[in-house]
MMTF fields as JSON, N, C-alpha, C and O atoms, coordinates in Angstrom:
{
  "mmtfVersion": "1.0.0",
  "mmtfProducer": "UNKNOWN",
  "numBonds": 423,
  "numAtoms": 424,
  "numGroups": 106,
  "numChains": 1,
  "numModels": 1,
  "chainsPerModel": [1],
  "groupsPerChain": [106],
  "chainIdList": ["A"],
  "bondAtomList": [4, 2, 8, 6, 12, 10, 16, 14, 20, 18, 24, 22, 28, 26, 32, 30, 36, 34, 40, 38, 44, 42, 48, 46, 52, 50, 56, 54, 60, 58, 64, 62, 68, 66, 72, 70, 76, 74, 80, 78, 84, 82, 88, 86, 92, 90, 96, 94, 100, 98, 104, 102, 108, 106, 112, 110, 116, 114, 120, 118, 124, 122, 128, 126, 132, 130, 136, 134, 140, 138, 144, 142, 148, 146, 152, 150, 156, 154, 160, 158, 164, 162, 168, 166, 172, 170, 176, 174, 180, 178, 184, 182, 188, 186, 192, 190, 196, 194, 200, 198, 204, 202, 208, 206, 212, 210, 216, 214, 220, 218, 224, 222, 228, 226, 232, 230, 236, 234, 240, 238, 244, 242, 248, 246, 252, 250, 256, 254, 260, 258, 264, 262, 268, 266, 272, 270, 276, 274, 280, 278, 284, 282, 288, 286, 292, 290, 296, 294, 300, 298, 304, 302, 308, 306, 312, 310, 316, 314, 320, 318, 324, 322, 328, 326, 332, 330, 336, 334, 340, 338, 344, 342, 348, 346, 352, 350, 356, 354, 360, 358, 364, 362, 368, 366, 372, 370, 376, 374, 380, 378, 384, 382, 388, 386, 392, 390, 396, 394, 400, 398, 404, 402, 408, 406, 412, 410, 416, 414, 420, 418],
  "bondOrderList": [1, 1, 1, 1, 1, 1, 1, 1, 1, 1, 1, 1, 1, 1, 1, 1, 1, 1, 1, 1, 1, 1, 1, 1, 1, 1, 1, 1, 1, 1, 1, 1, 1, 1, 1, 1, 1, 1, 1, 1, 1, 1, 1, 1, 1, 1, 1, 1, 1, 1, 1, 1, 1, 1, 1, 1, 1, 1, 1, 1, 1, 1, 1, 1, 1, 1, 1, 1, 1, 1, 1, 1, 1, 1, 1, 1, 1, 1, 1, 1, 1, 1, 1, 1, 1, 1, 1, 1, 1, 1, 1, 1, 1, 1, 1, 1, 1, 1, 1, 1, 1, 1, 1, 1, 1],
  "groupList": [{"groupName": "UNK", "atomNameList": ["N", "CA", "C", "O"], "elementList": ["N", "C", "C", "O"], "formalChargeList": [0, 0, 0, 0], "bondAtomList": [1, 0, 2, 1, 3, 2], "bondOrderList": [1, 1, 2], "singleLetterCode": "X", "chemCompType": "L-PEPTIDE LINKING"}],
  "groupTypeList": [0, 0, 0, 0, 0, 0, 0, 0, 0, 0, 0, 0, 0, 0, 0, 0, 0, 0, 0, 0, 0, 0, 0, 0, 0, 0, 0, 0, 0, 0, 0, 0, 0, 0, 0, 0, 0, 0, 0, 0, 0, 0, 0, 0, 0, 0, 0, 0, 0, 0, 0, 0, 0, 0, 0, 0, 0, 0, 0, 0, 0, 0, 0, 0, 0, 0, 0, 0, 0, 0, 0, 0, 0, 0, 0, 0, 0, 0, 0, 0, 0, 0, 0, 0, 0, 0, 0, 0, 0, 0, 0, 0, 0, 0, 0, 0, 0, 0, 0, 0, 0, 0, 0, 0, 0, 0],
  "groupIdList": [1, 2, 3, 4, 5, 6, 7, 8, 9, 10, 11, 12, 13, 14, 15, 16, 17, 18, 19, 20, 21, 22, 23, 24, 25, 26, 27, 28, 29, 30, 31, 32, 33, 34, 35, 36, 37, 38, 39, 40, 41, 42, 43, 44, 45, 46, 47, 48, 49, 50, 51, 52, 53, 54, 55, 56, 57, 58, 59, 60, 61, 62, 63, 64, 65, 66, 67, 68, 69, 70, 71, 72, 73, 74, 75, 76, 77, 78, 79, 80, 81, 82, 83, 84, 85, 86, 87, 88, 89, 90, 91, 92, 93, 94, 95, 96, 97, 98, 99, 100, 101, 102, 103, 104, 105, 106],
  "secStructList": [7, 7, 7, 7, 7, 7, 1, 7, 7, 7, 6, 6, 6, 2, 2, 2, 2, 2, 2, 6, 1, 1, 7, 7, 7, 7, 7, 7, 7, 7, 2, 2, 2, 2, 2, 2, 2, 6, 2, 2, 2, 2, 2, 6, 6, 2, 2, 2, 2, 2, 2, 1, 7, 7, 2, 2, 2, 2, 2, 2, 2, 2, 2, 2, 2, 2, 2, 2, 2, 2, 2, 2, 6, 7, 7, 2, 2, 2, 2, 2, 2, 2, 2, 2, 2, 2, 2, 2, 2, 1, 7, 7, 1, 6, 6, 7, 7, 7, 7, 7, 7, 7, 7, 7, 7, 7],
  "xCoordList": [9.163, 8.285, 8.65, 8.98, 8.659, 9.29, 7.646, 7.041, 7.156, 6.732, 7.222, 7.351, 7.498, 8.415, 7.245, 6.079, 7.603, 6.402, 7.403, 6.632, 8.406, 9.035, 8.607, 8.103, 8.415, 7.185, 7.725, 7.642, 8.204, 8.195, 7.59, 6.665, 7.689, 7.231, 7.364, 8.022, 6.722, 7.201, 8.713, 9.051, 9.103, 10.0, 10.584, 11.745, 8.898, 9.541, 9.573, 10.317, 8.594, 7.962, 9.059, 9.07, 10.163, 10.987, 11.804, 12.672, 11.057, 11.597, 10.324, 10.448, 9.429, 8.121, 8.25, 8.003, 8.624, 8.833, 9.334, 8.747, 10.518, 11.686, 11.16, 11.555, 10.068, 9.92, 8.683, 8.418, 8.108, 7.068, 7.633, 6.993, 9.537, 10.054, 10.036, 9.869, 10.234, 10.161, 11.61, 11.918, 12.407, 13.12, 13.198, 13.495, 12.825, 12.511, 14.053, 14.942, 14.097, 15.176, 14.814, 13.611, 15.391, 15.318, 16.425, 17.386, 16.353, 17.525, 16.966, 15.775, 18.388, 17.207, 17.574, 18.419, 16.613, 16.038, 16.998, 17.246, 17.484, 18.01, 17.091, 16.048, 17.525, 16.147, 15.362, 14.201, 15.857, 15.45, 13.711, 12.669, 14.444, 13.53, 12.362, 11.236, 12.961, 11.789, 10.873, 9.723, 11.283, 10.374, 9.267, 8.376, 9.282, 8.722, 7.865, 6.666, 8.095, 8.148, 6.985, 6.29, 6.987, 6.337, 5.202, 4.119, 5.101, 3.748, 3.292, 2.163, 3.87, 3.208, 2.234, 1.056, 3.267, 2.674, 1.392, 0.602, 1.122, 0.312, -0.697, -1.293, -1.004, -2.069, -2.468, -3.421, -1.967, -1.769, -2.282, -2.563, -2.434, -3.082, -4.711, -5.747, -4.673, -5.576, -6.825, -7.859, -6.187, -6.839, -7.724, -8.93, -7.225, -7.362, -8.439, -9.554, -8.02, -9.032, -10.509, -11.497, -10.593, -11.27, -12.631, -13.804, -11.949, -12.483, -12.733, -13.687, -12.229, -13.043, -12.216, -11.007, -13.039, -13.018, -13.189, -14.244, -11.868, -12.062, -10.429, -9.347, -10.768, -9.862, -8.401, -7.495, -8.285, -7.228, -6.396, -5.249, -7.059, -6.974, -6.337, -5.239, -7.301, -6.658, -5.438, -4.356, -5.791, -3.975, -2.877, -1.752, -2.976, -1.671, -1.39, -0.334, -2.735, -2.63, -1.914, -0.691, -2.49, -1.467, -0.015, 0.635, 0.526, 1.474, 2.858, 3.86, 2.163, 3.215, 2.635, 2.565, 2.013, 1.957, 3.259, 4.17, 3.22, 4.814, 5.438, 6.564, 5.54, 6.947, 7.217, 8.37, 5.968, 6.503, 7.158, 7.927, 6.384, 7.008, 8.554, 9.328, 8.807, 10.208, 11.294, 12.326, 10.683, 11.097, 11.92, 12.934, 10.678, 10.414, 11.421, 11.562, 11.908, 11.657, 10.79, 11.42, 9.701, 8.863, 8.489, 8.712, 7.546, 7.101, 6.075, 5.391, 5.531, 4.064, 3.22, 1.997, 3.605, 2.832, 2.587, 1.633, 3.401, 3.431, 2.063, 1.163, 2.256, 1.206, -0.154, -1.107, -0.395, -1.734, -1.931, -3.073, -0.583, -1.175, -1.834, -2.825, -1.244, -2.039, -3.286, -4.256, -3.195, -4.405, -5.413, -6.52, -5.303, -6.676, -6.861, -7.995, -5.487, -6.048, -6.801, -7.834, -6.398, -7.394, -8.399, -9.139, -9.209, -10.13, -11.441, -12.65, -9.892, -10.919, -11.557, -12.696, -10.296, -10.203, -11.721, -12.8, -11.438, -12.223, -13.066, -13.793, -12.775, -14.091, -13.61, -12.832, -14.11, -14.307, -14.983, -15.166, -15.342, -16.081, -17.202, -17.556, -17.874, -18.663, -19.768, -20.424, -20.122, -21.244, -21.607, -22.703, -20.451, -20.863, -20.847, -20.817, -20.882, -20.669, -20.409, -19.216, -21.185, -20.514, -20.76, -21.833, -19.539, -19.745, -19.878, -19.196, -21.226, -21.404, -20.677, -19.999, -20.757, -20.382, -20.355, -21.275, -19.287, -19.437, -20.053, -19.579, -20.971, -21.432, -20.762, -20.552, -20.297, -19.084, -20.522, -21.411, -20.476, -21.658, -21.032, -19.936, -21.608, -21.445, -21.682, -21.67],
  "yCoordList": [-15.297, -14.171, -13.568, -14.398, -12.091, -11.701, -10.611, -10.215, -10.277, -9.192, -8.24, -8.419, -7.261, -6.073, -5.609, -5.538, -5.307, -5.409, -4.148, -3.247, -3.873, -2.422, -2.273, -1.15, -2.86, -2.997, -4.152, -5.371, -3.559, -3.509, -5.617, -5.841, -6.198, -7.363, -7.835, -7.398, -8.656, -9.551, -10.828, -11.782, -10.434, -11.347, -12.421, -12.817, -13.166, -14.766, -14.653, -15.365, -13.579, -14.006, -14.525, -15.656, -13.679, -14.567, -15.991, -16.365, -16.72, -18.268, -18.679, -19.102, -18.494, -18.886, -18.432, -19.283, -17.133, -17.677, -18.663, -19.665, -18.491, -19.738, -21.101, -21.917, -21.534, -22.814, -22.52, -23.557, -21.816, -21.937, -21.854, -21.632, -22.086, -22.056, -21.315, -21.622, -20.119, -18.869, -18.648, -19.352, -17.363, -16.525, -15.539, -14.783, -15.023, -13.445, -12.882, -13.655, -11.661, -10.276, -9.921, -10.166, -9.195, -8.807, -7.679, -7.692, -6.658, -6.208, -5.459, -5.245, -5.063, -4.153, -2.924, -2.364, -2.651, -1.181, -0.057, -0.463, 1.235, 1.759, 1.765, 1.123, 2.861, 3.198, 4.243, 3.913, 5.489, 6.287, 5.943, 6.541, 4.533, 3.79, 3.5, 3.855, 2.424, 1.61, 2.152, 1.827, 3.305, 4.25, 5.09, 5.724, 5.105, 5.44, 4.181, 4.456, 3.021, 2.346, 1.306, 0.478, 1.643, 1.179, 2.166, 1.582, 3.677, 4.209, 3.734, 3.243, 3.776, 3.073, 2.024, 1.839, 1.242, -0.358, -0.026, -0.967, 1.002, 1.448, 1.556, 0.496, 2.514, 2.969, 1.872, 2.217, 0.775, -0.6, -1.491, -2.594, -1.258, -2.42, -1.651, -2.315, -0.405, 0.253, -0.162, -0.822, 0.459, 0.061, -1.534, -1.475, -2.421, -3.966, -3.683, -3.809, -3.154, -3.555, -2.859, -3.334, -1.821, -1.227, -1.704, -1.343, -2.721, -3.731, -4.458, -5.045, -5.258, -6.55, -5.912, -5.692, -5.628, -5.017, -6.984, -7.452, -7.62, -8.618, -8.87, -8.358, -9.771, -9.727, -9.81, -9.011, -11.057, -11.17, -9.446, -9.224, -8.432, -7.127, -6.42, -5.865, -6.565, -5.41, -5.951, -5.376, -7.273, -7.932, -7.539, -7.527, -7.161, -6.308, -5.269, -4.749, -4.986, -2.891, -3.4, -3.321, -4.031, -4.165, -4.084, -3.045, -5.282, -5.951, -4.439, -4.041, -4.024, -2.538, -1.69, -0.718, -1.363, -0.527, -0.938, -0.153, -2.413, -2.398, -2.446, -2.7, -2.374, -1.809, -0.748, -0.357, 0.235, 1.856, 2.343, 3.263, 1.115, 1.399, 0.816, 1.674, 0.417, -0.356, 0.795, 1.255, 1.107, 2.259, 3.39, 3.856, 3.679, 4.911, 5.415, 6.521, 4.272, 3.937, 4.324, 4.559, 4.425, 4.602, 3.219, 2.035, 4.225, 2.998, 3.031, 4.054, 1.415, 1.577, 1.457, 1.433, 1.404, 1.664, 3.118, 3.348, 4.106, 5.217, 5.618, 6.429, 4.931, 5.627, 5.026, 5.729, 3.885, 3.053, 4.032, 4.262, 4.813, 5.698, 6.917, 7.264, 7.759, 8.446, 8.223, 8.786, 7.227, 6.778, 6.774, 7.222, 6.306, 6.323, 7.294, 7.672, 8.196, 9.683, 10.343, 10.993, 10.2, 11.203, 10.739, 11.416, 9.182, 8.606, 9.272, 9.461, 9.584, 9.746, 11.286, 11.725, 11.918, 13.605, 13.669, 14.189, 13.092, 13.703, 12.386, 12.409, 11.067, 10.085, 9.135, 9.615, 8.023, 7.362, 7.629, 8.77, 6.701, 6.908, 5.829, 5.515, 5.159, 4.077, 4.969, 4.719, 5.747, 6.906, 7.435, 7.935, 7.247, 7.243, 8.393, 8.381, 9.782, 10.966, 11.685, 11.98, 12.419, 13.526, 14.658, 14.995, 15.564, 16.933, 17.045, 16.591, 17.974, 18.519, 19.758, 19.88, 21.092, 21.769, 23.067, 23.225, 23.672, 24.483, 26.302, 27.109, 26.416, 28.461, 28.944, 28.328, 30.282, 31.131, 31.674, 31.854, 31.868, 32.676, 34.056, 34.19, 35.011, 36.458, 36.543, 37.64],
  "zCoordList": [-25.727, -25.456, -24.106, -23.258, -23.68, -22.836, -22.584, -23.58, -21.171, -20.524, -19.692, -18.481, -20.25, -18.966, -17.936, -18.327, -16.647, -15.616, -14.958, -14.626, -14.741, -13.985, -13.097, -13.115, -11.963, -10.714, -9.497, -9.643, -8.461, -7.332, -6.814, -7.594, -6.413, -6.219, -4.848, -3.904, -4.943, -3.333, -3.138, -3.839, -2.281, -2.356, -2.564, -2.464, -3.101, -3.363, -4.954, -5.627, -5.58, -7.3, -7.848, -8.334, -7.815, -8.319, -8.44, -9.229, -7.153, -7.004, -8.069, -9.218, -7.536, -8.176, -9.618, -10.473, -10.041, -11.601, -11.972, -12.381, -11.869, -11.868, -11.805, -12.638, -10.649, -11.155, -12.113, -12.721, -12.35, -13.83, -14.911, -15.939, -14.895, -15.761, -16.713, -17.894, -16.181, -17.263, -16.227, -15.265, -16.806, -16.37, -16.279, -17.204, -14.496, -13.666, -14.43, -14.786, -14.544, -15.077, -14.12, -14.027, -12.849, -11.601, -11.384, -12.153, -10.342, -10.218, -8.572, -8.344, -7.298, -6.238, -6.575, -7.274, -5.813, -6.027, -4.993, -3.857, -5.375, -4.32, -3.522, -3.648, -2.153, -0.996, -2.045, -2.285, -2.716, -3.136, -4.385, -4.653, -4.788, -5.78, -5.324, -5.671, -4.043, -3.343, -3.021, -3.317, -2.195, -1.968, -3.055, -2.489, -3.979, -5.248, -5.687, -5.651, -6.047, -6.237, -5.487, -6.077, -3.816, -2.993, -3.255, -3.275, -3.491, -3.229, -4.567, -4.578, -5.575, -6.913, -6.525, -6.833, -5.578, -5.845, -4.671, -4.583, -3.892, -2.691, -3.946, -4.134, -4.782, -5.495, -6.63, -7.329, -6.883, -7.372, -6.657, -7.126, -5.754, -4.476, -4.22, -4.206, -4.062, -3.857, -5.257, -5.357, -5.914, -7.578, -7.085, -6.849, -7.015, -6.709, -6.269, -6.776, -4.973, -3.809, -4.04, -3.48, -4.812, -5.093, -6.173, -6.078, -7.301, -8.454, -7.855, -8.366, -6.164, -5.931, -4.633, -4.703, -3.392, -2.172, -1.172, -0.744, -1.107, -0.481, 0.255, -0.031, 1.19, 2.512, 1.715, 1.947, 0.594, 0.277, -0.395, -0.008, -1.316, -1.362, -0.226, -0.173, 0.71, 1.894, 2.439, 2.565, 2.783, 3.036, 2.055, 2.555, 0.552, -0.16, 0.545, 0.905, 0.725, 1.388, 2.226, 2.111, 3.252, 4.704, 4.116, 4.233, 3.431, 3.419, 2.986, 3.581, 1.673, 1.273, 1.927, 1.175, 3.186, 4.311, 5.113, 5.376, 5.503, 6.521, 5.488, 5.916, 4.206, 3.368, 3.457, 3.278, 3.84, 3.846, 5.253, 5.531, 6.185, 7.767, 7.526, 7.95, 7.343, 7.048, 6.256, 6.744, 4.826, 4.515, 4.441, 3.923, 5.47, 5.988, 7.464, 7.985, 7.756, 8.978, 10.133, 11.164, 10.188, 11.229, 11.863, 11.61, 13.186, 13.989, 14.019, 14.064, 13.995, 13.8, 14.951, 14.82, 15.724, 16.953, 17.406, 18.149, 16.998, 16.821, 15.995, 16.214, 15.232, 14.061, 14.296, 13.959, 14.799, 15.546, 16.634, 17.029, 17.31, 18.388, 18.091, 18.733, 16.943, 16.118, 15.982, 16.49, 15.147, 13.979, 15.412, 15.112, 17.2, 17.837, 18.277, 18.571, 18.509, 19.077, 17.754, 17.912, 16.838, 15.601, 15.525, 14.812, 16.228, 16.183, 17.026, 16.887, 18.4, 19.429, 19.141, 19.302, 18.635, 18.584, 17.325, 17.609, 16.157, 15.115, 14.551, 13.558, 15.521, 15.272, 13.759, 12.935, 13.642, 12.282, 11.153, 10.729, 10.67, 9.199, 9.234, 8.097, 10.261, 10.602, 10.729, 11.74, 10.178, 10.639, 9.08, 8.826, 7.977, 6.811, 5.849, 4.618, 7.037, 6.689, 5.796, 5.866, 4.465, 3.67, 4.066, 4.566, 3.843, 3.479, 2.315, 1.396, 2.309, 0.751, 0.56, -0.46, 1.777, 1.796, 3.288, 4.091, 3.271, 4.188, 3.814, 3.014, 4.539, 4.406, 5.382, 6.426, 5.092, 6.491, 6.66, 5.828, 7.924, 8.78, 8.739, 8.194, 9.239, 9.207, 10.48, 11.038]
}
């Protein structure tokens, strides 16, 4: 019996198949792939975390987040520097906030 999965993995699954004694079909991915491939597996992790919102969840997010810094090549301190100036500039989400909607004044 065989399952096709076409999906992006972590680097060990395939030892770990192997000893559950099945046999991983594996192949890598260009950059062009990974990259595809990684936001898949981003909205795949998201999905998760979303059905059961718990630490082990957000640790995937983390984990194919530094796959996209890696990537991508960016830096992530760069982007932590971002992420506090837009904090400071336009604030968090610990406040809970919707917009329902905006009226243009006259």
């Amino acid at each position: 019996m065989e399952k096709v999965y076409n999906k992006l993995v972590r680097d060990n699954i395939p030892s770990i198949i192997f000893k559950g004694n099945k046999e991983p079909i594996t192949y890598i991915a260009t950059e062009n792939e990974a990259k595809q491939m990684l936001m898949d597996k981003l909205i795949e992790e998201l999905e998760e975390f979303k059905e059961t919102p718990i630490e082990e969840e957000l640790a995937d997010i983390l984990e194919v987040i530094d796959g996209l810094v890696t990537i991508f090549n960016l830096d992530m301190d760069k982007v932590k520097s971002i992420k506090e100036s837009k904090k400071e500039e336009r604030g968090g989400f610990e406040r809970r906030i919707i917009l329902e909607k905006v009226i243009e004044r006259k």
